[in-house]
N, C-alpha and C positions, 0 to 999 in steps of 0.2 A: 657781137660775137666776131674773134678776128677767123681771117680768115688763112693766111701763111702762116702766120706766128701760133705755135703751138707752148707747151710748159717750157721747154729750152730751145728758143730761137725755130728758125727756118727749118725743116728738113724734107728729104724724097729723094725720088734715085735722078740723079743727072739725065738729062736732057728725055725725062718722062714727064714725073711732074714735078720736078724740080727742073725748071728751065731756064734758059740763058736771057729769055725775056723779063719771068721774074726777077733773077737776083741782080740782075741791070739797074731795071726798074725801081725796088728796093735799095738799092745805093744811091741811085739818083733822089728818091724822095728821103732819106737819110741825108744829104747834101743842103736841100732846100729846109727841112726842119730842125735838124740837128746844129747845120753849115759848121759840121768839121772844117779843121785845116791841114791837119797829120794824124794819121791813121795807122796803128801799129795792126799787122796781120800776125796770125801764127796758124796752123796746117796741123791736121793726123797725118796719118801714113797713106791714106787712100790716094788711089789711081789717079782719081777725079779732083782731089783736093787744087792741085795749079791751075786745072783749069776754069775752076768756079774763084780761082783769083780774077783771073782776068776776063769774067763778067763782071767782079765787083768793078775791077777799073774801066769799064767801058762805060758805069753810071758814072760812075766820080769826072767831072770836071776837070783839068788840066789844072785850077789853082789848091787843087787837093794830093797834098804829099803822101804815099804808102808805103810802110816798110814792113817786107817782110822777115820777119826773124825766124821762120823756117819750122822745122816739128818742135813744138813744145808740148809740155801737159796746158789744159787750158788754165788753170789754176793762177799760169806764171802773167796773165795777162795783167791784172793788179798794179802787178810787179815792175812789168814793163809802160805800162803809163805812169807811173808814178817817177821813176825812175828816169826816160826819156822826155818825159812832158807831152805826149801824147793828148788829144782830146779824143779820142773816139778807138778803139777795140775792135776788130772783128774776130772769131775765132773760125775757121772751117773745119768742121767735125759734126759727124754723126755720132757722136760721144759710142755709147753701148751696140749701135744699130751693124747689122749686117756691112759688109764693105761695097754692096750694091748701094747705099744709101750715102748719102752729103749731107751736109748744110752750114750756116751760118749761123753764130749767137754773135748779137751787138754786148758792148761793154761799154758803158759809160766812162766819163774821165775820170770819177770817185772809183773805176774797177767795178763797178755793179751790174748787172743785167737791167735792162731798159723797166722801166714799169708799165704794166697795162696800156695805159690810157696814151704814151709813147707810142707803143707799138700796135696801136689803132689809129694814132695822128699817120704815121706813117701808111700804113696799108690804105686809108681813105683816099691818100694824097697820088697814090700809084695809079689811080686808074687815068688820071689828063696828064702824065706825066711827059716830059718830052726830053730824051737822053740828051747830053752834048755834044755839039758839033767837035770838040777835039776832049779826048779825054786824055784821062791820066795813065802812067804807066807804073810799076812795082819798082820799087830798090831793095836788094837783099841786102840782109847784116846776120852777124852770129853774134854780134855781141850781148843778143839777148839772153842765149844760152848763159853766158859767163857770168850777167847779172844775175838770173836768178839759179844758178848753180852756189854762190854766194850767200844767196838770203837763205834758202837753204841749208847749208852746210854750215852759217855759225850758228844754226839753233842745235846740231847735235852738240851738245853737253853733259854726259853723263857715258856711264858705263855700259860697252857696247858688248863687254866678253861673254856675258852671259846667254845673249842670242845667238841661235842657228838657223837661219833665215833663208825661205823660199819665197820666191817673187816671181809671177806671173804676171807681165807686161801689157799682154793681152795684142802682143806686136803693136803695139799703140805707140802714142805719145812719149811715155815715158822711158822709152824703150833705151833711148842714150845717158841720158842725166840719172836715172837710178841706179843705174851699174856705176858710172863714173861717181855719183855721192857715196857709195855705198863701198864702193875700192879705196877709195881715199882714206877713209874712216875705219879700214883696217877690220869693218865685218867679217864674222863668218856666214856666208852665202852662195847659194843659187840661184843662175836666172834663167826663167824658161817663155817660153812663146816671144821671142827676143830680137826674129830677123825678119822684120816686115817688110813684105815684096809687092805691097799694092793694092793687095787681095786678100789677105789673110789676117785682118785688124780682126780681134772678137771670135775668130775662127776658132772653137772649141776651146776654147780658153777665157782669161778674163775674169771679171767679177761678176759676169751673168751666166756665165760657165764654170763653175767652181771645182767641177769635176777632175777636170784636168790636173790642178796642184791640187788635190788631196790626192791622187794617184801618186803623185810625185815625191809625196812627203814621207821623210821616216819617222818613226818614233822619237818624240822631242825635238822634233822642226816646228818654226811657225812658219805657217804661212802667210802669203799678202798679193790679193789680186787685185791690180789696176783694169779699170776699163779704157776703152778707146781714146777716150782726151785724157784717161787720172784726175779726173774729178772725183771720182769716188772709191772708195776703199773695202773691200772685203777682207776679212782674216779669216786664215783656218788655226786653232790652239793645238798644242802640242798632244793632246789625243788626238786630231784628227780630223772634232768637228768647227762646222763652220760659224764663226762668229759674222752676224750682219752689224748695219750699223748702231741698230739699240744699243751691242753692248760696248761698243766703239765709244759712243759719245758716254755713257754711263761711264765708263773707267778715266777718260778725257773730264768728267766733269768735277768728278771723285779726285784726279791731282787736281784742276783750278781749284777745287773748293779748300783743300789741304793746303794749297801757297797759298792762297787769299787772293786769287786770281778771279773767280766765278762773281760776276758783278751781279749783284740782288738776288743772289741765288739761283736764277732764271734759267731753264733748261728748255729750248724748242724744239717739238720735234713735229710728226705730223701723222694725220687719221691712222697711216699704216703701221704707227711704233705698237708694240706689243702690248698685252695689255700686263704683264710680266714688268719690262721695260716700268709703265705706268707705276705701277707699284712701287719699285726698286727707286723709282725717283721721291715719293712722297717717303718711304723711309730714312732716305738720307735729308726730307727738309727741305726741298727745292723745289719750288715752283715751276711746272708743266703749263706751256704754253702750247697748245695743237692750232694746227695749218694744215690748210687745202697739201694736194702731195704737186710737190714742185721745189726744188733748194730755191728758187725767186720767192717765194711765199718765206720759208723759213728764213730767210736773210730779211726782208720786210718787214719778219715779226720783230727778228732780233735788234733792228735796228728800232722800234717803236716802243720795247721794251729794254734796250739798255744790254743786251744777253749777252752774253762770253762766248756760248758755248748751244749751236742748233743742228741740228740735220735731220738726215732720213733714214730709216731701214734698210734701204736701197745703200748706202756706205757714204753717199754726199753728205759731208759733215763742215761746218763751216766753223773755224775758229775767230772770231772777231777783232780780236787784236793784234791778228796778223794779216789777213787778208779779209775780202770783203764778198770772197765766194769760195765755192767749196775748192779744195785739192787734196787729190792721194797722198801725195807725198808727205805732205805736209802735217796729214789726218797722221801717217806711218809714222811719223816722225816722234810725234804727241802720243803717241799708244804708248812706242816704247819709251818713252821718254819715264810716263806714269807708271809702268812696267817695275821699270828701275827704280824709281821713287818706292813705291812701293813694297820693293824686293819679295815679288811675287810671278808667277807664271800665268799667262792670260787663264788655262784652265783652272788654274785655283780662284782666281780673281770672278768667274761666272757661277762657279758652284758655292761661292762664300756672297755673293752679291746680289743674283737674277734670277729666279724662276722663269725662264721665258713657256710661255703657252705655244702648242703645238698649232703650228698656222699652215694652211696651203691657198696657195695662190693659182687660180686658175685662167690663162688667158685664150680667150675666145678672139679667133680672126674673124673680122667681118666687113664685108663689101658696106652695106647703108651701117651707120652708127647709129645709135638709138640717141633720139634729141630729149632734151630735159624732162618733155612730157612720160617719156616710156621709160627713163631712170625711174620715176618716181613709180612707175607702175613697177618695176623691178623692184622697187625698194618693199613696197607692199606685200606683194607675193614672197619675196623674203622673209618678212616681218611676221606675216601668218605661220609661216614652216615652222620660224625658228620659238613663234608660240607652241605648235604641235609637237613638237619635238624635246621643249623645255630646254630651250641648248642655253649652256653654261660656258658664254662665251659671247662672238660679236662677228658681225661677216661687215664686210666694204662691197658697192658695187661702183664702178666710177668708169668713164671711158678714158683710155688713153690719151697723154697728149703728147705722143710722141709717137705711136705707132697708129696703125687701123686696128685697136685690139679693143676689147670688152675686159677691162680685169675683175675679177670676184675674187673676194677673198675674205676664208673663214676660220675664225678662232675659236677652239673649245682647249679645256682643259686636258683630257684625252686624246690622244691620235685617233682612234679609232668612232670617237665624236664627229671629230673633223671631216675625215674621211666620208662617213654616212652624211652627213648635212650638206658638205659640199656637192654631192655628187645629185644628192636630190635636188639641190635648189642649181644646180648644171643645165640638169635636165629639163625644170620650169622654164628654165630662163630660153634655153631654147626653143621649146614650144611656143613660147610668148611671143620669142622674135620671128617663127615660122609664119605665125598666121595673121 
């Protein structure tokens, strides 16, 4: 079981438990089993972000080159090894997390996130670790921005008059390069949550706050919320409501399938897609592939199965034959792209496509986390309810791996199903972990 590395990379609040020893230590055992040579960085907006730069370069040895290229969405990392010839990625971001929080994701030189058994060579290797006697220092560049503002901008192709576009930044990542693609391209658009000061990344806004832009929205605006790096994507459709990623990649898979783009069919997504979602995929003929919840898992499958086209509920959607991990932009790019192709409105496009089933999602903060043993007794205790009850439907219990959180989460056909099931099995599950 690792013990830093969580579903995406490192994270904690600086110099609590996210300390300058750890991510020292982690660079330096990154040196010894990775043995980079050039190291491309990229940053969110947080406070903390420069200074957990320069823990990484205090592991790194002095024959290890680092560039930073400054706020990106993390997306554009791909981009930029491929492009610069980088071997190794770091990203600093607490992607969705409060801006009390930091961290690290490594990125391979294929763009990919490390696999498992990687990111347990590493954490074994930390504890006899011994930094270097002269380390390395940062060199900035922008010219990353201008690459991947490039890769970007010639995939918009298609007609852009028909959209009225609000975009929630979420003061993140994307905060400079979606205005700038988005001007250029002669949109009609809004941008809100847009002037990040350190502090304020995810602050009430965002793709985990979706609140915000649909407040903001008029009658026949889409909406489009980025979270803290723009790795993932939320929409809100021109009523109002909020599309997650089920129907993101559903309409995404619907244009590959239409060009002849969707390789074997193959669609991945994971435990949490709808059971709605599930449906609407075997109507169209395409094969559903499910995964643990993590865009690492979903990109693992896609690669093992050949897939065009994976993500998650949560907005992380990875297109495969552009990139090799998820990004917002690039998710927003491919909506409306299908959009267009299709010469249709997102809200017509879900009432003519999805049934989505009424879900809530409940997360529980907890000091001790329940270990494998007491999942399973959760799951049981569930499983008895959800016979008592005869629920027409399907609940998840899983721990976070990104937070200190418990998520539950339950599907029936009805809202008002949901509602009652969830609240009783709230309540068991509490008891359970009381005593």
């Amino acid at each position: 079981m690792k013990k830093y590395f969580g579903t995406d990379g490192i994270r904690g609040i600086p110099n609590e438990n996210l300390t300058k020893e750890i991510v020292s230590n982690v660079a330096c055992s990154v040196e010894e089993i990775l043995k980079p040579t050039s190291v491309a960085v990229i940053l969110d907006t947080r406070n903390s972000s420069l200074e957990i730069l320069d823990w990484i370069c205090e592991g790194f040895s002095e024959n290890i080159e680092v560039i930073n290229y400054g706020v990106l969405p993390s997306g554009s990392m791909p981009v930029l090894l491929n492009h610069f010839g980088h071997n190794l990625g770091i990203v600093i971001s607490a992607s969705h997390n409060p801006s009390e929080y930091n961290g690290i994701k490594l990125i391979d030189e294929n763009g990919s996130k490390l696999q498992d058994e990687i990111e347990l060579a590493i954490e074994s290797n930390i504890e006899n670790i011994s930094l270097p006697n002269t380390h390395t220092s940062f060199k900035e560049s922008q010219e990353g921005f201008k690459v991947y503002f490039e890769f970007l901008n010639q995939l918009i192709d298609f007609d852009l008059t028909s959209f009225d576009l609000v975009v929630d930044s979420a003061n993140g990542s994307a905060y400079k390069i979606i205005e700038k693609l988005l001007d250029v391209n002669d949109f009609e658009f809004n941008i809100i949550a847009n002037n990040p000061d350190g502090k304020n990344i995810n602050l009430d806004s965002g793709a985990t706050n979706i609140d915000n832009l649909i407040n903001k929205l008029k009658n026949g605006q889409l909406g489009a919320a980025f979270d803290g790096d723009a790795d993932r994507l939320i929409m809100v459709d021109e009523s109002g409501a909020t599309c997650n990623g089920d129907v993101l990649i559903l309409l995404i898979a619907k244009y590959l399938s239409s060009t002849n783009q969707l390789k074997n069919d193959v669609v991945v997504s994971t435990v949490m897609s709808n059971f709605g979602f599930k449906n609407s995929i075997e109507k169209n003929n395409f094969k559903n592939i499910e995964t643990a919840v993590g865009d690492k898992y979903v990109a693992e499958a896609m690669v093992e199965h050949n897939a065009s086209i994976g993500g998650e509920q949560s907005g992380h959607i990875i297109i495969s034959d552009k990139l090799p991990v998820g990004d917002g932009l690039l998710t927003l790019i491919y909506s409306l792209k299908a959009l267009s192709f299709f010469k249709t409105t997102l809200v017509q496009f879900r009432e003519d496509n999805i049934e989505e089933y009424p879900q809530k999602l409940v997360n529980l903060e907890l000091n001790d986390m329940p270990n494998i043993q007491q999942i399973k007794e959760l799951e049981t205790i569930a499983k008895l309810l959800a016979e008592e009850k005869e629920l027409d439907g399907r609940y998840l219990i899983r721990n976070s791996g990104t937070e200190p959180m418990l998520r539950v989460l339950v599907e029936a056909r009805d809202e008002d199903s949901v509602a009652e099931f969830s609240n009783n099995l709230i309540n068991k599950i509490k008891n359970f972990l009381q005593t």
